[in-house]
C-alpha positions as CSV (number, residue, x, y, z in Angstrom):
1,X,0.0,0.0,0.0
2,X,2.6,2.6,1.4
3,X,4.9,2.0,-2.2
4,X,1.4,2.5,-4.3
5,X,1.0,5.7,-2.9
6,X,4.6,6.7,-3.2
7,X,4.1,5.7,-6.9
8,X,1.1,7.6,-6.9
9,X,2.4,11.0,-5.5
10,X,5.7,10.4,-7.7
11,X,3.6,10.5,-11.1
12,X,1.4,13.5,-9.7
13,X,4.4,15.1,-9.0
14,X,5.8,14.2,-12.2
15,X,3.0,15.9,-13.9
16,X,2.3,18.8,-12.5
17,X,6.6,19.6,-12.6
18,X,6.4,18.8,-16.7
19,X,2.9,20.6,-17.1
20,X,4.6,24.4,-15.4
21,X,7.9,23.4,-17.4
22,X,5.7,23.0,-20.7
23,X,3.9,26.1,-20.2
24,X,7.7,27.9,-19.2
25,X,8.4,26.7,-22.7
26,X,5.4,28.4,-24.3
27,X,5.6,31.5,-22.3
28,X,9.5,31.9,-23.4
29,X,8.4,31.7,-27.2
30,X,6.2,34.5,-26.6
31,X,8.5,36.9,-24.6
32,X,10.5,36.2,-27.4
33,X,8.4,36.3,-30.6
34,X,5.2,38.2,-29.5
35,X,6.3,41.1,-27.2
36,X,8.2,44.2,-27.7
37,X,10.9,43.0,-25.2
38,X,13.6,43.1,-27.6
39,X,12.9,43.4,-31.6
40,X,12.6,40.5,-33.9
41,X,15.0,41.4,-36.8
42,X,14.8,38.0,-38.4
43,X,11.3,37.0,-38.7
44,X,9.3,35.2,-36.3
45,X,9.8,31.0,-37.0
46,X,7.1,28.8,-36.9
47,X,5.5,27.9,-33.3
48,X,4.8,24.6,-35.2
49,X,8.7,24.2,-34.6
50,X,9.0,25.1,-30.4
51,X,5.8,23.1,-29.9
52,X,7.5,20.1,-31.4
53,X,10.0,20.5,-28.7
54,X,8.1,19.6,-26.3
55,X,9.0,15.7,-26.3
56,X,12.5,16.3,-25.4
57,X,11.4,18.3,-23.0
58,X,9.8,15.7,-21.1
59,X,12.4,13.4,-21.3
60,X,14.6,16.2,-20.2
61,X,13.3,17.1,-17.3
62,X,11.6,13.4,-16.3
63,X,14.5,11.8,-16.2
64,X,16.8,15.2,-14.4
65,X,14.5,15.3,-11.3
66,X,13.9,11.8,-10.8
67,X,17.9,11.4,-10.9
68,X,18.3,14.3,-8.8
69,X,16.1,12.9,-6.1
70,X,13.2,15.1,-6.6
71,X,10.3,12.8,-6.6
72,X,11.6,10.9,-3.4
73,X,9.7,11.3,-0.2
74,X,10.2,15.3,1.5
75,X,8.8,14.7,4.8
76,X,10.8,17.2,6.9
77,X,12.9,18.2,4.4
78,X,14.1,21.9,4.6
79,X,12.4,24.2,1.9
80,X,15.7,25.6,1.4
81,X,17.4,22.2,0.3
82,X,14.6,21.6,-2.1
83,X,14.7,24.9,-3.8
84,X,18.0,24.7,-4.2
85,X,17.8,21.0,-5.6
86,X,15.3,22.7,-8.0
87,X,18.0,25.5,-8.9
88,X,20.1,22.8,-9.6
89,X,18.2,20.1,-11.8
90,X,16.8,23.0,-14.0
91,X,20.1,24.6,-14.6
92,X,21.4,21.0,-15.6
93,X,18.5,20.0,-17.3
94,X,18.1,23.5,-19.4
95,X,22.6,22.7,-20.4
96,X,21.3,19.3,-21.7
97,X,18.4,20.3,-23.8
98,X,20.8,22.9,-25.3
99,X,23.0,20.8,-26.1
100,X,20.8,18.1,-27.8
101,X,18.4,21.1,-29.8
102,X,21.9,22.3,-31.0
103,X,23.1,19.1,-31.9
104,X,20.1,17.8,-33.8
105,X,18.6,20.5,-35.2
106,X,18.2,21.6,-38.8
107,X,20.4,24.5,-40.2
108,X,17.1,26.0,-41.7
109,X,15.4,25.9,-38.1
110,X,17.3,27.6,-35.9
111,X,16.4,28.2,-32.3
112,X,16.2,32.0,-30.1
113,X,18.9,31.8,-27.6
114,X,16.9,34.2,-25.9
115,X,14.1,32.4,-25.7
116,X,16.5,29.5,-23.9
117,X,17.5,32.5,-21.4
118,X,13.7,32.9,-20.7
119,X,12.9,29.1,-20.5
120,X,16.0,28.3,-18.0
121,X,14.3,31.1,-15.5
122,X,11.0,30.5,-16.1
123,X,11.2,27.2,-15.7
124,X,13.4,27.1,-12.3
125,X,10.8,29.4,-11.4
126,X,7.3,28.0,-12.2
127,X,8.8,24.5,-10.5
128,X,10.0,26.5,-7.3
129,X,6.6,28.0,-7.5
130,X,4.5,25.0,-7.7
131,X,6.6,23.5,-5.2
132,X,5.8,25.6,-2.7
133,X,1.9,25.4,-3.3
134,X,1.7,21.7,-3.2
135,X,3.7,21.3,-0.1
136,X,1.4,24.2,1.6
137,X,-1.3,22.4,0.6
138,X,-0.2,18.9,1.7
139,X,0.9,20.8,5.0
140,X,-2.2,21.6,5.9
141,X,-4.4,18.6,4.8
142,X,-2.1,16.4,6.7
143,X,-2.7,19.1,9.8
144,X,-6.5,18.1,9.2
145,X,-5.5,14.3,9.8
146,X,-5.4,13.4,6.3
147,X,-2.6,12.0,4.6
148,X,-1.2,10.7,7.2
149,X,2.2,8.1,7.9
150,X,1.7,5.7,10.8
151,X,5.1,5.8,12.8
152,X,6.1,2.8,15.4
153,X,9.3,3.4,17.6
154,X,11.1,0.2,19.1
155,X,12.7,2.1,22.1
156,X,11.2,3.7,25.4
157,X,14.2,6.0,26.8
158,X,15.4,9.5,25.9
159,X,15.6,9.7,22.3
160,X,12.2,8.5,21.7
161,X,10.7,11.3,23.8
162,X,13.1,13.6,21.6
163,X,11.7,12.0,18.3
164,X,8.1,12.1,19.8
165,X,8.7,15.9,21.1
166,X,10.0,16.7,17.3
167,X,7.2,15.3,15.6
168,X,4.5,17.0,17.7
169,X,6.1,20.6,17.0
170,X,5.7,19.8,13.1
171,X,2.4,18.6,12.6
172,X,2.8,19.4,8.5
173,X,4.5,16.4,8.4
174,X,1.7,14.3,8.7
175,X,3.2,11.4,11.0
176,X,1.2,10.2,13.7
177,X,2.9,7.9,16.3
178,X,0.8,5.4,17.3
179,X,3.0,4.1,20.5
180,X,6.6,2.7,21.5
181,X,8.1,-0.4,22.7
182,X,10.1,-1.4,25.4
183,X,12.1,-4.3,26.6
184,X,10.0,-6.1,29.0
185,X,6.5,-4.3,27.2
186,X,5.4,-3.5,31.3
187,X,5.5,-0.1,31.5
188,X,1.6,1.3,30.2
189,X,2.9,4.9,29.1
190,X,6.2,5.7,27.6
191,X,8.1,9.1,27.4
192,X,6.1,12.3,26.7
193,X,2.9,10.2,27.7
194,X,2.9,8.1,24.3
195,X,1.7,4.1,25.1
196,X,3.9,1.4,25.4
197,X,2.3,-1.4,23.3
198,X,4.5,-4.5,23.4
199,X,7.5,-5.2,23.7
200,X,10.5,-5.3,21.4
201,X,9.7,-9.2,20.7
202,X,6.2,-8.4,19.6
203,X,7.5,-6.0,16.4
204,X,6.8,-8.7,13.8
205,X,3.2,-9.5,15.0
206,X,2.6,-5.4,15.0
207,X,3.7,-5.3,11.1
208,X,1.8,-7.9,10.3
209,X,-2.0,-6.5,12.4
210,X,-1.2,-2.8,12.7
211,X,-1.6,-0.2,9.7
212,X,2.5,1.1,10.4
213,X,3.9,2.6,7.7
214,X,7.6,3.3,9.7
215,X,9.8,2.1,12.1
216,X,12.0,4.4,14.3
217,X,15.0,1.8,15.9
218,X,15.9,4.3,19.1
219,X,17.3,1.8,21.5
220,X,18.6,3.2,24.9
221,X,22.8,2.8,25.0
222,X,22.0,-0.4,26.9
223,X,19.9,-2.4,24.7
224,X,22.1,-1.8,21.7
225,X,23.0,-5.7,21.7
226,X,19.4,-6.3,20.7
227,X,19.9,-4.0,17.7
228,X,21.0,-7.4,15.4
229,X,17.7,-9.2,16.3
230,X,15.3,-6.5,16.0
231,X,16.6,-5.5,12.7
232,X,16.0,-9.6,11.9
233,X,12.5,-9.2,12.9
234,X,11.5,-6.9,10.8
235,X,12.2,-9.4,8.1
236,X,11.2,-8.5,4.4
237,X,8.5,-5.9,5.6
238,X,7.7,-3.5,3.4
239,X,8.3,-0.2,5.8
240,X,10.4,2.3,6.2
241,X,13.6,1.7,8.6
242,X,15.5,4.4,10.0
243,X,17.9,3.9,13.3
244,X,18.7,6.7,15.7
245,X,21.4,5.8,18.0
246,X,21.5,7.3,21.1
247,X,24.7,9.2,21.0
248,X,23.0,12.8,21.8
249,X,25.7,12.9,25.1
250,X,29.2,12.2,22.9
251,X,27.5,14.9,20.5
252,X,29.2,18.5,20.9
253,X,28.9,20.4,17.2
254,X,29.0,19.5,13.8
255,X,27.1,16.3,14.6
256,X,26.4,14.6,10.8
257,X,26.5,11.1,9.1
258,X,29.2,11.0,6.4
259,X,29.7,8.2,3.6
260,X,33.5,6.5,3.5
261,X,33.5,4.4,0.9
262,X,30.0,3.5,1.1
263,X,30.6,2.9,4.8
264,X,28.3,5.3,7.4
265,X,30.3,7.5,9.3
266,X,28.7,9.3,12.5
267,X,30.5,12.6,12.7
268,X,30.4,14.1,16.8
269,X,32.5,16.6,16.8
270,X,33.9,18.5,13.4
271,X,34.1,21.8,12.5
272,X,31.5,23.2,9.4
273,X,34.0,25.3,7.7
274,X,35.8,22.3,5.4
275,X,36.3,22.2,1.4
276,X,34.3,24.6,-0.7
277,X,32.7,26.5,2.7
278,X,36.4,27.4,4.2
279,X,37.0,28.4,0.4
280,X,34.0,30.4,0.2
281,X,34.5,32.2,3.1
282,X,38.1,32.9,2.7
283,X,37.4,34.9,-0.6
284,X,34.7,36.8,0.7
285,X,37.2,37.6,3.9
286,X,40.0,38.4,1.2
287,X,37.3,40.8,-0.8
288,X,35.7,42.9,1.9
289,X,39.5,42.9,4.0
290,X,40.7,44.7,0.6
291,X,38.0,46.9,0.2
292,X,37.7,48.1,3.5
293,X,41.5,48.5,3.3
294,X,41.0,50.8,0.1
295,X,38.9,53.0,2.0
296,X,39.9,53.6,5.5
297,X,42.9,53.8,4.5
298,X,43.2,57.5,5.0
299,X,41.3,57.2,8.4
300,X,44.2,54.7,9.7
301,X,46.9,56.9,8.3
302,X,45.4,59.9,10.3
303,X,45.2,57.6,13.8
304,X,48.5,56.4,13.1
305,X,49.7,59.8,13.4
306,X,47.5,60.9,16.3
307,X,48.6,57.9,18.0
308,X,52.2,58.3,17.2
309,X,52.2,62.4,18.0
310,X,50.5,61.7,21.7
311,X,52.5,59.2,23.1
312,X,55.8,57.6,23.1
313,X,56.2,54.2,21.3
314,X,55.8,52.3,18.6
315,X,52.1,53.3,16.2
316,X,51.3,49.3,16.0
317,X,51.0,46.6,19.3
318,X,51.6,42.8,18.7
319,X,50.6,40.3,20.6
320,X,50.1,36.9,20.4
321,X,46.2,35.1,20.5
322,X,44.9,31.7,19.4
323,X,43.0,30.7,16.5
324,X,41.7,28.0,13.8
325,X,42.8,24.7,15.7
326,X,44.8,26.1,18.4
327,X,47.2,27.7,16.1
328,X,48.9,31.1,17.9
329,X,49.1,34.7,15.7
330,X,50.4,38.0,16.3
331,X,47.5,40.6,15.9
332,X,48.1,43.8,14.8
333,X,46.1,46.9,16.8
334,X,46.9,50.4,17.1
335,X,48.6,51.0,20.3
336,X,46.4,52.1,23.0
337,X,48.5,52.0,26.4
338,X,51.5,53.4,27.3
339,X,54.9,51.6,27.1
340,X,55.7,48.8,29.8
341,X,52.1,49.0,30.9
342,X,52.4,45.0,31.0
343,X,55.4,44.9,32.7
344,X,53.7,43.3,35.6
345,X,52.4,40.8,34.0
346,X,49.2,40.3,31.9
347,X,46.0,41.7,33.0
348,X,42.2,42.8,31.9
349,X,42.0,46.6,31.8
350,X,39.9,47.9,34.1
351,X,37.4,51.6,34.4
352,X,39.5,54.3,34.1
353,X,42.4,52.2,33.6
354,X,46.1,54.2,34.1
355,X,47.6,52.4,31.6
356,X,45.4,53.5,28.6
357,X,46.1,56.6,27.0
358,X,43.5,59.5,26.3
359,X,43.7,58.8,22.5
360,X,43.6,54.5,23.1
361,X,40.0,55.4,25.6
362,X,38.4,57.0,22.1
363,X,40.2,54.1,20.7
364,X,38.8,51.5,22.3
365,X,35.6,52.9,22.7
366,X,35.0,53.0,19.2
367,X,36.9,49.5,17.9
368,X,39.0,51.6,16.1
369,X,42.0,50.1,17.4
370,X,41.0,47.0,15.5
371,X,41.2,48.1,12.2
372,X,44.6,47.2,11.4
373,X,43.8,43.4,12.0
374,X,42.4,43.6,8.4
375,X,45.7,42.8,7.5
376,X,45.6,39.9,9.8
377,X,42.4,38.9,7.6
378,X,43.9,38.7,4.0
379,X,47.4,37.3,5.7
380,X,44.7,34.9,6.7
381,X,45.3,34.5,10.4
382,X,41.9,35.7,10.9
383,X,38.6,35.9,9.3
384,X,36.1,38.9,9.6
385,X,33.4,37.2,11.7
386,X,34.1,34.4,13.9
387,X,34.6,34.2,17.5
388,X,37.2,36.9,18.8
389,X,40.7,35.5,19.3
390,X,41.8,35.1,22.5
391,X,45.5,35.1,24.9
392,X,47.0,32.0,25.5
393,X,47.6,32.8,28.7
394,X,43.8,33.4,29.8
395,X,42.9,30.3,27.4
396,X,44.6,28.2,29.5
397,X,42.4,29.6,32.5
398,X,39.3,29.8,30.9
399,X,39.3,26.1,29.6
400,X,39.6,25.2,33.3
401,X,36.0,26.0,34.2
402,X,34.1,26.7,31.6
403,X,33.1,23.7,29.2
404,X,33.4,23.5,25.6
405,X,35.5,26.5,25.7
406,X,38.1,25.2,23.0
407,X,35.6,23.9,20.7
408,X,35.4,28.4,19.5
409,X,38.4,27.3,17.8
410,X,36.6,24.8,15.6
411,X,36.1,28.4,13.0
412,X,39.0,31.3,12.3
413,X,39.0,33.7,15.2
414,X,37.1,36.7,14.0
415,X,37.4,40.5,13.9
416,X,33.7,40.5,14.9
417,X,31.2,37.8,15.9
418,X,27.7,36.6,16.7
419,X,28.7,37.4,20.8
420,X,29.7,40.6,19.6
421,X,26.2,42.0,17.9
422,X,24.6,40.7,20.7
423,X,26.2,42.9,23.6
424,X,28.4,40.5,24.6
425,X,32.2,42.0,24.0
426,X,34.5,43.4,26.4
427,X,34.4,43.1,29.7
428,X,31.4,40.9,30.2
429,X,30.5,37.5,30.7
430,X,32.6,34.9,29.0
431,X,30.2,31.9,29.7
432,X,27.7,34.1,27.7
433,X,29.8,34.6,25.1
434,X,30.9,31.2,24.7
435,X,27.7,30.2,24.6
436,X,26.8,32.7,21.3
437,X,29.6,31.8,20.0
438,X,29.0,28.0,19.9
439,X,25.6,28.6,18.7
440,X,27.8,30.7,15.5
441,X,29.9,27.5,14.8
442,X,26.6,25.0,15.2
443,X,24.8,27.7,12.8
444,X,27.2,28.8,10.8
445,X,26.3,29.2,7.0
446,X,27.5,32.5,4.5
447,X,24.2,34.3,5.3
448,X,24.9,34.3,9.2
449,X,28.2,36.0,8.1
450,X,26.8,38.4,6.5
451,X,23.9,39.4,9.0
452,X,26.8,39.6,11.3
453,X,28.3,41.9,9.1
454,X,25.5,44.0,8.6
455,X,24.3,44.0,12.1
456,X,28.1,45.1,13.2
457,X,27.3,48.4,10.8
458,X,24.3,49.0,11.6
459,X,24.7,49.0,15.7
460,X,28.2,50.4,15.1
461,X,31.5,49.6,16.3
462,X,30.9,51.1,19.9
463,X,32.0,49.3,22.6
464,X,30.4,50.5,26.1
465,X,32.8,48.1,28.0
466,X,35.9,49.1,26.3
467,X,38.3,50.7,29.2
């Protein structure tokens, strides 16, 4: 029954994605050939000649999105992952029917490139489009109780109640858990109040009487033994099988299941920024550190000075933090204490602090004293948002008593962070802002760069608890 209506919701699917992609094709031919957009110098072709297009079409784009994985089941999949598959299958599928018009067709029926330009969009868009409709409206039917999966988890402890407490905060997805089994079947209510209705020796008599359309394996650490024989008992039924091991406590960030060698791999503890995301944000750290560079210039020449004409010393202070995987830096700041004014050893400064000079208060006040570590950005000891670097020295300290501290240097130290846009810099509470800072690396995506960027502009570079 469950792989009918799979079948079922594949061909409607199917159907409605070719039907908007036909009718992209139409509507591109007419933008083309029957507007004013841009003039038609030679002639308008025959629409006897697009229509009959139409065929490869199909078999385009049929056999594109059920290769890219676009008819398989969504349940709970992100929007964002399926628009982006969507950007993705189109583009490809629009090369290949390119390819094959220009490779078959007739020298006396040439095709509009511009009417390709329109079809590529308009198709990406009318699928996006439809997309979006039929999963708002399968959303809410399936919040009405129709539609529904029947789910059955083999497991009582923790993570079931997490799975159970997921579920029930997305009612779109249409899966109704219909009760949980433990190891000895005694117990009459499970976790978050679902019923316990067998034991884990009763699964193969509950596929066979019970309308269950999936099986959640979410064994407690302690009955992971039984894992081989419940996996035997579920024999050559035709439901879906997903495991969830109970590993939430060995989980710290980056928690993901990787493929080696067509082997599963259950990632605990890596860091998001590897391959083509550490390259991404590397350029766009080298691009805005040049800019910016371009343009305060001037402004850093002029503190330079100021700083060099107030007080004795060197214009630029050194001093070593920590960074990407522990590695130590020299950062680069305008010099905002007098000389020696460590001689007694390292220390946080304090209000009205003797060792800061008038100019380094204004300074500090205003980040400005930061601005040369854009050259510690494009050497590439830095990034431009990440968590701020800190001393060794205190490091050692802070990783004492404050968990997870060392896992900030899963991501490049940053001239400005998510802890930072959210009032936590300076003087204030470091459990806070390892806490914001963690939630950055567990988050972290280009667009949560960015909005840090922005928000650091747009609530300025003051610093109220800058001494």
């Amino acid at each position: 029954m469950l792989k009918q209506k799979r079948q079922l919701f594949e061909f409607l699917f199917m159907a409605v994605d070719l039907f908007v992609v036909s009718c992209a094709w139409l509507i591109a031919y007419w933008l083309r050939f029957q507007t004013d957009l841009i003039s038609v110098d030679k002639g308008v072709p025959p629409f006897a000649n697009y229509l009959s297009m139409l065929l490869f079409i199909w078999l385009i784009w049929a056999f594109v999105f059920r290769r890219m994985g676009l008819y398989r089941p969504m349940r709970g999949v992100r929007a964002m992952r399926e628009v982006w598959a969507l950007i993705n299958a189109n583009a490809f599928a629009t090369i290949i029917f390119i390819a094959i018009t220009y490779l078959f067709r007739e020298k006396s029926v040439p095709f509009s490139r511009l009417v390709f330009l329109y079809f590529g969009g308009l198709a990406t868009f009318f699928t996006i489009l439809q997309r979006s409709v039929v999963r708002s409206f399968l959303r809410e039917i399936r919040r009405r109780g129709y539609n529904l999966r029947y789910m059955l988890i083999v497991g009582a402890g923790k993570v079931a109640g997490d799975i159970v407490s997921r579920i029930r905060l997305h009612q779109e997805l249409g899966i109704q858990v219909i009760g949980c089994l433990s190891k000895d079947g005694q117990d009459r209510r499970g976790p978050r109040g679902i019923p316990v209705i067998g034991k884990y020796a009763d699964l193969p008599q509950l596929l066979r009487t019970r309308d269950i359309d999936q099986v959640i394996v979410a064994l407690p650490l302690e009955d992971n033994l039984l894992l081989p024989e419940i996996m035997s008992s579920v024999g050559d039924s035709l439901v879906d099988v997903r495991i969830v091991p109970d590993i939430y406590q060995f989980v710290s960030i980056g928690g993901s299941v990787e493929e080696f060698e067509g082997l599963p791999v259950i990632s605990v503890q890596s860091s998001p920024l590897d391959g083509p995301n550490l390259v991404l944000k590397r350029l766009l750290d080298i691009l805005l550190a040049s800019v910016a560079l371009l343009f305060l210039s001037p402004v850093m020449l002029l503190i330079a000075l100021c700083v060099k004409l107030t007080s004795r010393g060197p214009v630029l202070y050194a001093q070593e933090r920590v960074s990407l995987d522990g590695t130590r830096f020299s950062i680069y700041k305008f010099r905002t204490m007098f000389l020696d004014a460590e001689a007694a050893g390292p220390g946080w400064t304090s209000p009205g602090d003797a060792r800061v000079t008038p100019l380094g208060r204004f300074l500090r006040h205003y980040s400005l004293d930061e601005l040369p570590q854009l050259f510690n950005v494009l050497r590439g000891d830095m990034s431009i948002v990440g968590p701020r670097p800190e001393r060794p020295v205190f490091i050692q300290e802070f990783r004492q008593h404050i968990p997870r501290y060392m896992l900030r240097h899963k991501v490049p130290a940053g001239m400005t962070g998510w802890a930072q846009v959210n009032g936590w810099r300076g003087d204030t509470s470091i459990d806070k802002r390892i806490e914001y800072d963690l939630y950055y690396i567990e988050n972290w995506s280009i667009f949560l760069d960015l909005k840090i960027m922005l928000l650091t502009l747009v609530r300025g570079l003051r610093d109220r608890n800058a001494y």
